[in-house]
N, CA, C and O atoms as a GROMACS GRO file, in nm:
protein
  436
    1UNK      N    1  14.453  13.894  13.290
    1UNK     CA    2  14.398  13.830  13.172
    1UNK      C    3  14.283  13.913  13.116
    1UNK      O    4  14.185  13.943  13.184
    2UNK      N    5  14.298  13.947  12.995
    2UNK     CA    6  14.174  14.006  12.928
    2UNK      C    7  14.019  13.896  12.917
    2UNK      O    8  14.011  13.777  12.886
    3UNK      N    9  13.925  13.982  12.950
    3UNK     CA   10  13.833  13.882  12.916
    3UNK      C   11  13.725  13.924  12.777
    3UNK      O   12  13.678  14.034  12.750
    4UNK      N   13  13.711  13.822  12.719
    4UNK     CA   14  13.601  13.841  12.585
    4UNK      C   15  13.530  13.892  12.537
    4UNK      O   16  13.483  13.794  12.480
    5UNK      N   17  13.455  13.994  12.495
    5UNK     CA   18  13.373  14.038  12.409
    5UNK      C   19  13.248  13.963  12.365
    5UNK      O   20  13.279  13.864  12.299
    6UNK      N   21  13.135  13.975  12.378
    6UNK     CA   22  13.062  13.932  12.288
    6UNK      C   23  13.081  13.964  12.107
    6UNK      O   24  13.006  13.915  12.023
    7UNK      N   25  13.159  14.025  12.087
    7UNK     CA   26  13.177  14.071  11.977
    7UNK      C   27  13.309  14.018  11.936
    7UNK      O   28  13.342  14.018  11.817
    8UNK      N   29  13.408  13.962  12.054
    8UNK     CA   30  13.547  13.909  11.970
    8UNK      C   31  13.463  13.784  11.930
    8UNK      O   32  13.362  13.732  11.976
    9UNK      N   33  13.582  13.747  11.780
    9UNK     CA   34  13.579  13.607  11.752
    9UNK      C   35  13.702  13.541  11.816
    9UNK      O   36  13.787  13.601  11.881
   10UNK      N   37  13.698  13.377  11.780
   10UNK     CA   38  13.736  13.265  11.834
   10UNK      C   39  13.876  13.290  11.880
   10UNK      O   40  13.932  13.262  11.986
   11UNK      N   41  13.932  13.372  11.731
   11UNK     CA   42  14.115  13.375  11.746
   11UNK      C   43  14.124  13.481  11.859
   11UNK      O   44  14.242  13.509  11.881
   12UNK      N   45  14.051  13.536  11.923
   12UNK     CA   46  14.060  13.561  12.102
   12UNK      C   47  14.127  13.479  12.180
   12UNK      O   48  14.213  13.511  12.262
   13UNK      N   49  14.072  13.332  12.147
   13UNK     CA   50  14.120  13.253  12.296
   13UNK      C   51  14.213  13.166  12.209
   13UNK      O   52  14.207  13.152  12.086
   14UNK      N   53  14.310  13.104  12.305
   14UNK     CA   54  14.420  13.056  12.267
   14UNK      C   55  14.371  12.900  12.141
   14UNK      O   56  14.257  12.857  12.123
   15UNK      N   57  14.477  12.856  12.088
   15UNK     CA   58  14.451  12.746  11.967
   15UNK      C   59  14.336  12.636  12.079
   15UNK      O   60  14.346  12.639  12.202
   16UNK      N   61  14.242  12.555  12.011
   16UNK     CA   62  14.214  12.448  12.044
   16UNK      C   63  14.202  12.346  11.962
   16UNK      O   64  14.104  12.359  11.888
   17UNK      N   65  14.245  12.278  11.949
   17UNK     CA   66  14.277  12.084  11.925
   17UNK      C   67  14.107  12.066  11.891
   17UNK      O   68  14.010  12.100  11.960
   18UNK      N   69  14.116  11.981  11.721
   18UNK     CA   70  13.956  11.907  11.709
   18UNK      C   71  13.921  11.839  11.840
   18UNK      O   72  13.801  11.851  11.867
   19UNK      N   73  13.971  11.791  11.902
   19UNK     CA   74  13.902  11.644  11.980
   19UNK      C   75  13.859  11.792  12.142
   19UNK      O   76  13.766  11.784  12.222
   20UNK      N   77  13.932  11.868  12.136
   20UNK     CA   78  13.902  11.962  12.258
   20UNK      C   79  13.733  12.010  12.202
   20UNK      O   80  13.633  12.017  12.273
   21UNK      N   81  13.742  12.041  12.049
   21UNK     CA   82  13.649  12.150  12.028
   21UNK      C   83  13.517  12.036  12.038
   21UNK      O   84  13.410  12.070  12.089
   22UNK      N   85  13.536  11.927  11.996
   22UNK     CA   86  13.460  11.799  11.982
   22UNK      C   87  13.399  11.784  12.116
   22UNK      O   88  13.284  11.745  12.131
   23UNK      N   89  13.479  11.815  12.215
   23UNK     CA   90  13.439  11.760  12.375
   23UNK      C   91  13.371  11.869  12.473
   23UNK      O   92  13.356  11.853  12.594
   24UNK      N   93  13.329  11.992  12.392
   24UNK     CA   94  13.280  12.077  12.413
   24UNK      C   95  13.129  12.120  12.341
   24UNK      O   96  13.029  12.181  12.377
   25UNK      N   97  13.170  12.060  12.234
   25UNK     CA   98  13.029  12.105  12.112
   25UNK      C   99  12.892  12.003  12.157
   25UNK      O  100  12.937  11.888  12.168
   26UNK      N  101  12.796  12.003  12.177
   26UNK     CA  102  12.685  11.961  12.180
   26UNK      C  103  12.567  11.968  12.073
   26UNK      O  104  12.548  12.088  12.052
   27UNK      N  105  12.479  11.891  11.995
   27UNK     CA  106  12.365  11.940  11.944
   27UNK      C  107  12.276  11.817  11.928
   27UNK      O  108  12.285  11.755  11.822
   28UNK      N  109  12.200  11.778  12.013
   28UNK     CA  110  12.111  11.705  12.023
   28UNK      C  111  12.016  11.725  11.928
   28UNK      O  112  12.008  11.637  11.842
   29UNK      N  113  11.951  11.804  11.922
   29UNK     CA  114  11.884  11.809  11.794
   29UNK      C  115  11.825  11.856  11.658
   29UNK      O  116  11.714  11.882  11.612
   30UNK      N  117  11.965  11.856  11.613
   30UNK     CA  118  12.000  11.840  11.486
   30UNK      C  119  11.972  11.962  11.407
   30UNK      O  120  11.958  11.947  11.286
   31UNK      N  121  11.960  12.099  11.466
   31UNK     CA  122  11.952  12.228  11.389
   31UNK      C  123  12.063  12.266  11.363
   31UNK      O  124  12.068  12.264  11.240
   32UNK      N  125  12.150  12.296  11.398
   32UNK     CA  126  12.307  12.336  11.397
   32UNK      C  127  12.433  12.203  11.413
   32UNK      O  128  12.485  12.164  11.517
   33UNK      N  129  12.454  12.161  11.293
   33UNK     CA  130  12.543  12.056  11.337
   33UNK      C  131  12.664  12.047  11.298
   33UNK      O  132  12.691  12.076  11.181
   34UNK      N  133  12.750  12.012  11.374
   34UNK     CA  134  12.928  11.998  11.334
   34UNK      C  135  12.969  11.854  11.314
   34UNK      O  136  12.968  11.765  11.399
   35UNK      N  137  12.998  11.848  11.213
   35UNK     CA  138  13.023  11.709  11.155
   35UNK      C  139  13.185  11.644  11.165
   35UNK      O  140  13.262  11.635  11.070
   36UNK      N  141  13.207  11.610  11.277
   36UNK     CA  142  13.356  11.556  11.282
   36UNK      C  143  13.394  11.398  11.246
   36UNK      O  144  13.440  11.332  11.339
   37UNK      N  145  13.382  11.353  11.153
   37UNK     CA  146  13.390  11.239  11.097
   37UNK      C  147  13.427  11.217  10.969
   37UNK      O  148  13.356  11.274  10.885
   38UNK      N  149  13.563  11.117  10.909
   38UNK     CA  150  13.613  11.071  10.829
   38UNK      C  151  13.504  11.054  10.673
   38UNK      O  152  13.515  11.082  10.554
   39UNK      N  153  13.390  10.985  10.772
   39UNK     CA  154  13.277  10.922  10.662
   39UNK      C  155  13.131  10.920  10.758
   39UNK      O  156  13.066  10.831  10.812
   40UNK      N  157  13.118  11.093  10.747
   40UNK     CA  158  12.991  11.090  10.784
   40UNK      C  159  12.870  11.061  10.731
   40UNK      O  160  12.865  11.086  10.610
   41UNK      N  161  12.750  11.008  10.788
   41UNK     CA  162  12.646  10.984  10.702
   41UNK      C  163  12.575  11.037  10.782
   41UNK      O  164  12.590  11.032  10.904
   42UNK      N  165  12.446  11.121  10.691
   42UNK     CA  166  12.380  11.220  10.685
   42UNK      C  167  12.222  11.137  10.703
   42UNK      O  168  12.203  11.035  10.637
   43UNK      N  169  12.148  11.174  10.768
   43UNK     CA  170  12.008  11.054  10.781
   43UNK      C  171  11.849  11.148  10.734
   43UNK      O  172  11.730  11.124  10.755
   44UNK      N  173  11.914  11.247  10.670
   44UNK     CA  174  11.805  11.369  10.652
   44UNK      C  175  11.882  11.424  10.474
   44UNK      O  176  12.004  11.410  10.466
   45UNK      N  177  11.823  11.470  10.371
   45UNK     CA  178  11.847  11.525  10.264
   45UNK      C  179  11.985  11.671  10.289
   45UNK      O  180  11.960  11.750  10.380
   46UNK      N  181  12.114  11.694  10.210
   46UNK     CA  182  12.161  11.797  10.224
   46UNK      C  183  12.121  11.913  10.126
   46UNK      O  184  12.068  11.870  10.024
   47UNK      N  185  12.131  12.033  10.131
   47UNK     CA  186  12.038  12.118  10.051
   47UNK      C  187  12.162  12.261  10.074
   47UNK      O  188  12.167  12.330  10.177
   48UNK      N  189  12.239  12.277   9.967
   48UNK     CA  190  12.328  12.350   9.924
   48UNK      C  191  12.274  12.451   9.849
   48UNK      O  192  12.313  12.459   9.733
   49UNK      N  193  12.204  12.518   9.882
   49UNK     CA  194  12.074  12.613   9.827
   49UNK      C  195  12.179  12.733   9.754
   49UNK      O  196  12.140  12.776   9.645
   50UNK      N  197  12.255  12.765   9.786
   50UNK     CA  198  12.339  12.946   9.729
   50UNK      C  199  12.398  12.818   9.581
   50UNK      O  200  12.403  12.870   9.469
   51UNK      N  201  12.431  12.695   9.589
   51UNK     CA  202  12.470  12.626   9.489
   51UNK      C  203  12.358  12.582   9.370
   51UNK      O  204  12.362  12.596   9.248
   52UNK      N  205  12.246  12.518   9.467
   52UNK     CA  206  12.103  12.529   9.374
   52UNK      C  207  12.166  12.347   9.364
   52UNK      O  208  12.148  12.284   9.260
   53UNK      N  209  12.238  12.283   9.489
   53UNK     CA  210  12.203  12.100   9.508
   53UNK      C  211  12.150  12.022   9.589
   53UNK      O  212  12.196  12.064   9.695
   54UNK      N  213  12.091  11.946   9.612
   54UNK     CA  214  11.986  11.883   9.723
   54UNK      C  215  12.052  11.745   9.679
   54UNK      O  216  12.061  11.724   9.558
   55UNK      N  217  12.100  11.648   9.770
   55UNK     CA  218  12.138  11.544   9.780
   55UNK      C  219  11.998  11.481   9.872
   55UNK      O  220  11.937  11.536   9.963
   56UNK      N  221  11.981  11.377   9.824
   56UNK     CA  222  11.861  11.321   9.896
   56UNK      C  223  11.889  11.154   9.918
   56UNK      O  224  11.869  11.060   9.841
   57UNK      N  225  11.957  11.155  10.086
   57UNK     CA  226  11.996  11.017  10.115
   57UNK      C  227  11.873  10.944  10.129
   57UNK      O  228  11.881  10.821  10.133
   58UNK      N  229  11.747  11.007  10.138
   58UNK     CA  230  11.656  10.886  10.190
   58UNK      C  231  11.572  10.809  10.018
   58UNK      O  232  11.531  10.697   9.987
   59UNK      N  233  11.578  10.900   9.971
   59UNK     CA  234  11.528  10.824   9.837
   59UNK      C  235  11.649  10.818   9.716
   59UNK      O  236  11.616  10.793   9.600
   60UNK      N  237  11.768  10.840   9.749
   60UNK     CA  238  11.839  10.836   9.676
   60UNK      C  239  11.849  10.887   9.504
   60UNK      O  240  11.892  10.831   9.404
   61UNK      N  241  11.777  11.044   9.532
   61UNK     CA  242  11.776  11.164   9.395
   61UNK      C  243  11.902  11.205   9.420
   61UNK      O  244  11.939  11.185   9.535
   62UNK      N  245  11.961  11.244   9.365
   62UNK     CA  246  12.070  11.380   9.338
   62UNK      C  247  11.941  11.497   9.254
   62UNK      O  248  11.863  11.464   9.165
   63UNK      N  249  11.950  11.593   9.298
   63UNK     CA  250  11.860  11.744   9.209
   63UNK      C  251  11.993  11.856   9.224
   63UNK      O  252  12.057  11.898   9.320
   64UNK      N  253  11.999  11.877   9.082
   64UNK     CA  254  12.018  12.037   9.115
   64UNK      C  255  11.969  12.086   9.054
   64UNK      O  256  11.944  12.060   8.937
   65UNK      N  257  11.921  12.224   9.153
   65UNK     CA  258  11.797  12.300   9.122
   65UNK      C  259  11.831  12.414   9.005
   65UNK      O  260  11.945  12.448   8.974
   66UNK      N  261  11.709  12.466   8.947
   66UNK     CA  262  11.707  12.559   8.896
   66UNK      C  263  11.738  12.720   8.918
   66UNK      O  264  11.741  12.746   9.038
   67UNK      N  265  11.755  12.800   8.859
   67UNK     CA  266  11.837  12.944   8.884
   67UNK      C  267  11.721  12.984   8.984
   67UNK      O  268  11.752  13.017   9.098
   68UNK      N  269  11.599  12.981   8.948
   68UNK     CA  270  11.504  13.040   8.995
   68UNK      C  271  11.427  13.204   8.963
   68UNK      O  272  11.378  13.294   9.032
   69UNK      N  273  11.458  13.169   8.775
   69UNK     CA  274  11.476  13.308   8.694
   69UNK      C  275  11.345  13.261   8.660
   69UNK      O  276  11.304  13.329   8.566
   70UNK      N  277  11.265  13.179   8.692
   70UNK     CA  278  11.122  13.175   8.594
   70UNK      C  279  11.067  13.091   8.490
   70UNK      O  280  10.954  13.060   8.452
   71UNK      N  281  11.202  13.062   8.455
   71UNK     CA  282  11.247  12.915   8.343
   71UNK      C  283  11.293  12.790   8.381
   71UNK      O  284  11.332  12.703   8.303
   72UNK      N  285  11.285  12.781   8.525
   72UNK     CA  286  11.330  12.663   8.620
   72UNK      C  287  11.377  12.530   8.582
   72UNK      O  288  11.309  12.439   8.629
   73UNK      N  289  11.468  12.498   8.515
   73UNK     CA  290  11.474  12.356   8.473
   73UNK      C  291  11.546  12.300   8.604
   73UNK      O  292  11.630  12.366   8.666
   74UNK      N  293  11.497  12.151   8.646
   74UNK     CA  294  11.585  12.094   8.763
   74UNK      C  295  11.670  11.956   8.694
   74UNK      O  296  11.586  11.874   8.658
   75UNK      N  297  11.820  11.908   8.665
   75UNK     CA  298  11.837  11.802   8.668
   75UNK      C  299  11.834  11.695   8.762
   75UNK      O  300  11.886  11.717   8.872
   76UNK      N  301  11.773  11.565   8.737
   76UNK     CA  302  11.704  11.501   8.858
   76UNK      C  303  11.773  11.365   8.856
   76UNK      O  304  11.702  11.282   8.800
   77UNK      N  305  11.862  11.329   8.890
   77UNK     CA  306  11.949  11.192   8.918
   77UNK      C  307  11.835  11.066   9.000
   77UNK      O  308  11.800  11.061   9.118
   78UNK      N  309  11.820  11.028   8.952
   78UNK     CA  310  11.720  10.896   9.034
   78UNK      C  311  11.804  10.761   9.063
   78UNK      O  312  11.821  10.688   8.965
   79UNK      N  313  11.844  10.730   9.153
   79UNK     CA  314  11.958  10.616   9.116
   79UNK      C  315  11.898  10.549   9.171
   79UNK      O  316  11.970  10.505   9.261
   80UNK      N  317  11.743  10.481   9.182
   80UNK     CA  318  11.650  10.406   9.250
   80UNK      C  319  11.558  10.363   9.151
   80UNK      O  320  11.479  10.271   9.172
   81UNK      N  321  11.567  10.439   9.022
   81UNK     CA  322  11.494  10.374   8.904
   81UNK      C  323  11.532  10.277   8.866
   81UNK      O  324  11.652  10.255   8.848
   82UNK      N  325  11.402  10.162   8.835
   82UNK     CA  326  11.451  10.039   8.772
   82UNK      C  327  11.518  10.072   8.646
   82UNK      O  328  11.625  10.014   8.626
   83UNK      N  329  11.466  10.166   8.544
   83UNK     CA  330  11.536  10.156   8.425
   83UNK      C  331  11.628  10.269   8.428
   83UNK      O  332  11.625  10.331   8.321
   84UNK      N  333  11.716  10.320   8.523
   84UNK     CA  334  11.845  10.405   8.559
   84UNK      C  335  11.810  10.524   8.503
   84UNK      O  336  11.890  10.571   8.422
   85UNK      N  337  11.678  10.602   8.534
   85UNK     CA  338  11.634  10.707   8.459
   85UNK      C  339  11.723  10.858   8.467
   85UNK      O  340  11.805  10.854   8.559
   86UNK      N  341  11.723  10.919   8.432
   86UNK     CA  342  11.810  11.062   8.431
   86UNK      C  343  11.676  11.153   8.340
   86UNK      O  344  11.634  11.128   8.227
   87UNK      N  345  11.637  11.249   8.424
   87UNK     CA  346  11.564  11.320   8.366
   87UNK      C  347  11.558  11.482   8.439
   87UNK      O  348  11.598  11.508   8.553
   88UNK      N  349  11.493  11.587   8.333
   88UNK     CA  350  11.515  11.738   8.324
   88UNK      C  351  11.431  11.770   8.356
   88UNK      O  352  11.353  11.710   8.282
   89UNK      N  353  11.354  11.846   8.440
   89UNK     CA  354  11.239  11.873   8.502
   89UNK      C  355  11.212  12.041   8.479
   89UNK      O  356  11.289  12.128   8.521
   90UNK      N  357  11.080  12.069   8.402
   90UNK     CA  358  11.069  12.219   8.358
   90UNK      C  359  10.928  12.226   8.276
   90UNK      O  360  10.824  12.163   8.291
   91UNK      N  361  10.954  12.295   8.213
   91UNK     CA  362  10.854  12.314   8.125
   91UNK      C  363  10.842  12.192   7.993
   91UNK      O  364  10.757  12.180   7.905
   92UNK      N  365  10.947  12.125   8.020
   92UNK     CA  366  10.860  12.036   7.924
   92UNK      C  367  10.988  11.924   8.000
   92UNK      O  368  11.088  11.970   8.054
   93UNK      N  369  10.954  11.738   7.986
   93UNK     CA  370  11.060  11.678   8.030
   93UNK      C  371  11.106  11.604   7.960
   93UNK      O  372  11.032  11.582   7.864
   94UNK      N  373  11.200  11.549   7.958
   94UNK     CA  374  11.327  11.508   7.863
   94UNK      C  375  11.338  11.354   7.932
   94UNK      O  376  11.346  11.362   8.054
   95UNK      N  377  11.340  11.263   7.898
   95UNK     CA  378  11.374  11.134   7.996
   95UNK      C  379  11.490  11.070   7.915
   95UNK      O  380  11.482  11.073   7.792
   96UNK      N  381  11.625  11.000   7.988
   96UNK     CA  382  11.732  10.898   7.934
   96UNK      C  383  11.708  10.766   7.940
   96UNK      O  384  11.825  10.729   7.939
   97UNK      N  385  11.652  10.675   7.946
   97UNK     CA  386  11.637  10.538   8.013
   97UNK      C  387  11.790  10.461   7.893
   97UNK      O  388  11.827  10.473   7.776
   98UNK      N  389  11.838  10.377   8.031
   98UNK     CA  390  11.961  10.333   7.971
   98UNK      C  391  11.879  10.205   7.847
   98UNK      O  392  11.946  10.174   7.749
   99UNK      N  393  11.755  10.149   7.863
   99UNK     CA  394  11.699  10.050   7.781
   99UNK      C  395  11.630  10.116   7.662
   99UNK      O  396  11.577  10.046   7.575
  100UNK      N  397  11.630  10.225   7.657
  100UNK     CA  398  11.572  10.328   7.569
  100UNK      C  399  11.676  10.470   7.497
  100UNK      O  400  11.634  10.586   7.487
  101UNK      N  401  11.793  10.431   7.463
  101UNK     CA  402  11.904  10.556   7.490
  101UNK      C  403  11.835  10.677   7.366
  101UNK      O  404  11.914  10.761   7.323
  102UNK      N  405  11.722  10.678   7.326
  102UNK     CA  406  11.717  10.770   7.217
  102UNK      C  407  11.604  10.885   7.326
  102UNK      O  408  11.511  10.849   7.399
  103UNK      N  409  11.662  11.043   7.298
  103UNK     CA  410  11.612  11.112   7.414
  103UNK      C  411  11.461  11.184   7.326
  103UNK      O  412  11.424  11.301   7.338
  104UNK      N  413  11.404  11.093   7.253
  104UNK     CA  414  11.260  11.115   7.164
  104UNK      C  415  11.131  11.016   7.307
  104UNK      O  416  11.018  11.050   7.343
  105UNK      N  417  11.230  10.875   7.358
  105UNK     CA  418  11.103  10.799   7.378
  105UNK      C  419  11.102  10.721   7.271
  105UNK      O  420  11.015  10.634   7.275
  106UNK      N  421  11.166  10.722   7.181
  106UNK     CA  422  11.105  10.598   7.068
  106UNK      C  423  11.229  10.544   7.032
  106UNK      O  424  11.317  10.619   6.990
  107UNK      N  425  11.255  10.363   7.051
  107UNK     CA  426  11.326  10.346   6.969
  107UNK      C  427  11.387  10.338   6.881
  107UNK      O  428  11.297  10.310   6.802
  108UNK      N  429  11.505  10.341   6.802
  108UNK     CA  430  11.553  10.354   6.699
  108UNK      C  431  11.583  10.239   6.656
  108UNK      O  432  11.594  10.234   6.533
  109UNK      N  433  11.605  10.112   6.729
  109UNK     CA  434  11.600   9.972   6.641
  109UNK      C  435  11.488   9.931   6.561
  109UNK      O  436  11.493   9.825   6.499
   0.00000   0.00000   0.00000
């Protein structure tokens, strides 16, 4: 039998089955994690950084971030605002309020 390499990858050793790879994987705390679940829930913010999205389960924002060219605008999902706010975060800010739909701030009735 040949033995491994620090340098081979996985397709070295013969196929293994999720529930094998599952009964092997360990990570107590929570730097490196493998998520084997239908409907996992996440108890910490996810942060898709090469994408520029931050999901934020504990306060319930959606952000996605800006390019990071200097002109930074972030769109900022708040789904915890009383008045269902949606707003642009940059050099200057923009607010939607669903009780307010005109994007001035001032009613139009």
């Amino acid at each position: 039998n040949a033995v491994p390499n620090a340098t081979d990858h996985l397709g070295f050793f013969a196929a293994t089955t999720s529930a094998q790879f599952f009964g092997v994987i360990g990570d107590e705390t929570g730097g490196t994690l493998v998520v084997g679940s239908d409907s996992p829930v996440f108890t910490t913010h996810i942060d898709l950084e090469a994408a520029g999205v931050r999901f934020s389960a504990a306060n319930g924002v959606l952000t996605i971030l800006g390019t990071g060219d200097g002109v930074d605008e972030d769109l900022v999902f708040d789904l915890n605002a009383a008045a269902g706010r949606v707003h642009i975060t940059g050099a200057g800010i923009w607010q939607w309020n669903q009780a307010d739909p005109s994007l001035d701030g001032k009613s139009d009735s």
